[in-house]
C-alpha positions as CSV (number, residue, x, y, z in Angstrom):
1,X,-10.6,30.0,-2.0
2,X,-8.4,31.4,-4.7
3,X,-7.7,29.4,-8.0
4,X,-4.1,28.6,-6.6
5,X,-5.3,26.8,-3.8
6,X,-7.8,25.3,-5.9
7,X,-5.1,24.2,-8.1
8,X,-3.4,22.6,-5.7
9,X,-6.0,20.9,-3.8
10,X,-6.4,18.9,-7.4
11,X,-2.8,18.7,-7.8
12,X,-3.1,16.3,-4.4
13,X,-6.1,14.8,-5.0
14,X,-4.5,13.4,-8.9
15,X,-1.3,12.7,-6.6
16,X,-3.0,10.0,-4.2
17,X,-5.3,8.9,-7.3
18,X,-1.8,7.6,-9.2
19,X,-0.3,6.5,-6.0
20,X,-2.9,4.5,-5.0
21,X,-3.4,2.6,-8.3
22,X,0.5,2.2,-8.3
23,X,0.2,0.4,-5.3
24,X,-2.8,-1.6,-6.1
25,X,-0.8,-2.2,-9.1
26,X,2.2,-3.4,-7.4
27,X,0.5,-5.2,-5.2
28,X,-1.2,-7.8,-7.7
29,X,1.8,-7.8,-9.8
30,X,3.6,-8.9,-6.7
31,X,1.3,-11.6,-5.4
32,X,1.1,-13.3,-8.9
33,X,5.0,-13.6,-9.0
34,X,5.1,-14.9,-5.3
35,X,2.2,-17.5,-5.5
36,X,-0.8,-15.5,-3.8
37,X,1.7,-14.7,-1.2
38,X,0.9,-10.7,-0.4
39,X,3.2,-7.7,0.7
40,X,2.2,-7.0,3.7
41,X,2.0,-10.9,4.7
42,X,5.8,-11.4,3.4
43,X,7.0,-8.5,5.8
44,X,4.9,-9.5,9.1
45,X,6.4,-13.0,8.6
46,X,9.7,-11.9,7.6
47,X,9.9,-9.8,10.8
48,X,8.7,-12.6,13.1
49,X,5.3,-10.3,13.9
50,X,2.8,-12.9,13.6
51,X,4.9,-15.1,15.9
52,X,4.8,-12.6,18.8
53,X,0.9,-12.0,18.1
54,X,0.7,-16.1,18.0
55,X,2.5,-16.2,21.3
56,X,0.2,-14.3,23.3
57,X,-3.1,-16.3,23.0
């Protein structure tokens, strides 16, 4: 491996590092202002998803 790709490799790794604690941090931030209420749960119920996975029991 030369010291570009070496570079770079980091340069990703750093990347996902920030993204990931910007969404972790978004992620709290969001479920304090929406009363424990969480991202992913908002969408699935906004989109009717849990009521088709309810449905087929």
């Amino acid at each position: 491996m030369d010291a570009e790709t070496i570079a770079g490799l980091i340069g990703l790794a750093v990347g996902l590092l920030v993204l990931l604690g910007l969404s972790i941090f978004e992620s709290r931030a969001y479920k304090q202002e929406h009363d424990g209420e969480g991202m992913m749960h908002h969408w699935l119920v906004e989109h009717h998803v849990l009521d088709r996975m309810h449905r087929r029991h």
